[in-house]
C-alpha positions as CSV (number, residue, x, y, z in Angstrom):
1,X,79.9,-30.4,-5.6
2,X,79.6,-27.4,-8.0
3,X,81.4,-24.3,-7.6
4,X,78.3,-22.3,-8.5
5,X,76.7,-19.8,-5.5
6,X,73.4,-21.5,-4.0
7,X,70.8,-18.8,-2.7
8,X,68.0,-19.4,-0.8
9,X,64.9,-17.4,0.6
10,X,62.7,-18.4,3.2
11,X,59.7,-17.1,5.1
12,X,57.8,-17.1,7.8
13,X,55.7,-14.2,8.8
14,X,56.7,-11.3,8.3
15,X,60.5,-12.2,8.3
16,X,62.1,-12.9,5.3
17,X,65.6,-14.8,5.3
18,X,68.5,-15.0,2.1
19,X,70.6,-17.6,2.6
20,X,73.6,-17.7,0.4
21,X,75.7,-21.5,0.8
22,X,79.2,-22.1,0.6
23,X,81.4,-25.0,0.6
24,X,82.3,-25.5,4.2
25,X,81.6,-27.5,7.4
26,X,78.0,-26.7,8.4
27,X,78.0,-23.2,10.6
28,X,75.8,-20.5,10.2
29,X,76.6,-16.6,10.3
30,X,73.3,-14.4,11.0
31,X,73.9,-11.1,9.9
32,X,77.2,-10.8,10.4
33,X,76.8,-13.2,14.0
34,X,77.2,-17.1,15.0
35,X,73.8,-18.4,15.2
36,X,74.3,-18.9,18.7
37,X,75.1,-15.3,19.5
38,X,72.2,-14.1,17.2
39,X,69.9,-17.0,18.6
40,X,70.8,-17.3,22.0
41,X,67.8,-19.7,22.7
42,X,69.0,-23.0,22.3
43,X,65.7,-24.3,21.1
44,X,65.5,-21.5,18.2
45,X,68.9,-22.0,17.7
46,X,68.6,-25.0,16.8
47,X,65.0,-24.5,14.4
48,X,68.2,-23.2,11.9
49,X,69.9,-26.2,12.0
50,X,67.1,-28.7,11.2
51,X,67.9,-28.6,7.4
52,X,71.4,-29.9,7.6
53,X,70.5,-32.4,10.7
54,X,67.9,-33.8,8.5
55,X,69.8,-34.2,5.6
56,X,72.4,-36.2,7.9
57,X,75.7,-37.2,7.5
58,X,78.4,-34.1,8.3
59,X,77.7,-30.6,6.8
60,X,78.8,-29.8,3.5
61,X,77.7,-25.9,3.5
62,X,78.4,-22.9,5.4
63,X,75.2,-20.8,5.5
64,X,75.7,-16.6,5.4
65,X,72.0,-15.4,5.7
66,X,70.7,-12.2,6.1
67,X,67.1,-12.0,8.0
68,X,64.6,-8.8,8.6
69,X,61.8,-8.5,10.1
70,X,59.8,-10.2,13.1
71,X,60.7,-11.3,15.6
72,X,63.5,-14.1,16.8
73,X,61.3,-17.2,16.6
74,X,59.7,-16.2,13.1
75,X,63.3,-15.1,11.9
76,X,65.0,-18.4,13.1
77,X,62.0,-20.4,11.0
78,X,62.7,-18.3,8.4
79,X,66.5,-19.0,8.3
80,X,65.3,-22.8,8.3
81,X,62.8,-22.3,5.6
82,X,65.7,-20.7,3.6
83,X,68.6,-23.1,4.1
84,X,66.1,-26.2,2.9
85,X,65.1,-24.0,-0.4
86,X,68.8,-24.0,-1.1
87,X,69.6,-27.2,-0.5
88,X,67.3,-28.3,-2.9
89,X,68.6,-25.5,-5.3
90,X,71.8,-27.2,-4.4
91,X,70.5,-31.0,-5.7
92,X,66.9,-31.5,-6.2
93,X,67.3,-35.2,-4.5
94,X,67.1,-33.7,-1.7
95,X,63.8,-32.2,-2.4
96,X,61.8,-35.9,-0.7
97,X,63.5,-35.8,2.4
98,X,62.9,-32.0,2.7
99,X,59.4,-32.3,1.9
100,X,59.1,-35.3,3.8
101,X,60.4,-33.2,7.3
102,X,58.0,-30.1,5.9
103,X,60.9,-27.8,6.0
104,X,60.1,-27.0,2.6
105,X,56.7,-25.7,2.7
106,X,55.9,-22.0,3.5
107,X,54.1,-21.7,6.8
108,X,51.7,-18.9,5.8
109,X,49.9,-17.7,8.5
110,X,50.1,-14.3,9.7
111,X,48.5,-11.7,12.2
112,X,45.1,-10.6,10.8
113,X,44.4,-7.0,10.3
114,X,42.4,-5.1,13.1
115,X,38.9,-3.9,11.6
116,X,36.9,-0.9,12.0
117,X,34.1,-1.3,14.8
118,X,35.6,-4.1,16.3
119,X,38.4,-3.9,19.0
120,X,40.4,-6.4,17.5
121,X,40.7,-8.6,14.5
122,X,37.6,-10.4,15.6
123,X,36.9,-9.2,19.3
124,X,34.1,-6.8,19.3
125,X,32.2,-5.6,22.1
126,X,29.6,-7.6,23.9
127,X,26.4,-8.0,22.7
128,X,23.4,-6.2,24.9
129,X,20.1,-7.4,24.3
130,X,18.5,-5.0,26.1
């Protein structure tokens, strides 16, 4: 295992995610929190983890990420998008098995832009024939 610093970036929405991995045992520190302090959802909690739990086997890395913007559930996917971008920065074997879980491919829909004359992106106001 190299000595080098791995980085990372992930997104999803409008959060954006660096993930900086060191040698270690497999936990994750969320700006300056455990991920189960900053993710106290169980289920989003564990979103962050999928990269390592896919990869199998114990943990190698510590992951200190710093995430902005959106909300919880679009920051924890952004933490996972992160984390698998540096693990194949980390060894590009890993790149199949990654790709394979699509933890490696950036989800890229976001909200649509409200436009004029219409009450929403799309919702306009009903149509009177008469």
């Amino acid at each position: 295992m190299p000595t080098t610093q791995i980085w990372g970036t992930g997104k999803r929405k409008t959060a954006i995610a660096r993930v900086h991995l060191v040698a270690g045992t497999g936990k994750i520190v969320v700006n300056g929190k455990p991920v189960e302090v900053y993710f106290p959802v169980q289920t989003v909690s564990m979103k962050t983890m999928a990269a390592f739990t896919v990869m199998g086997g114990t943990p190698v890395f510590d992951a200190i990420v710093s995430v902005a913007g959106g909300g919880f559930n679009g920051q924890a996917e952004a933490v996972r998008h992160g984390i698998a971008r540096a693990l194949v920065e980390q060894d590009p074997e890993n790149k199949p098995v990654l790709k394979k879980a699509k933890l490696l491919t950036r989800d890229a829909r976001i909200k649509e832009r409200k436009k004029y004359g219409l009450l929403g992106a799309r919702k306009a106001t009903q149509y009177r024939k008469r």
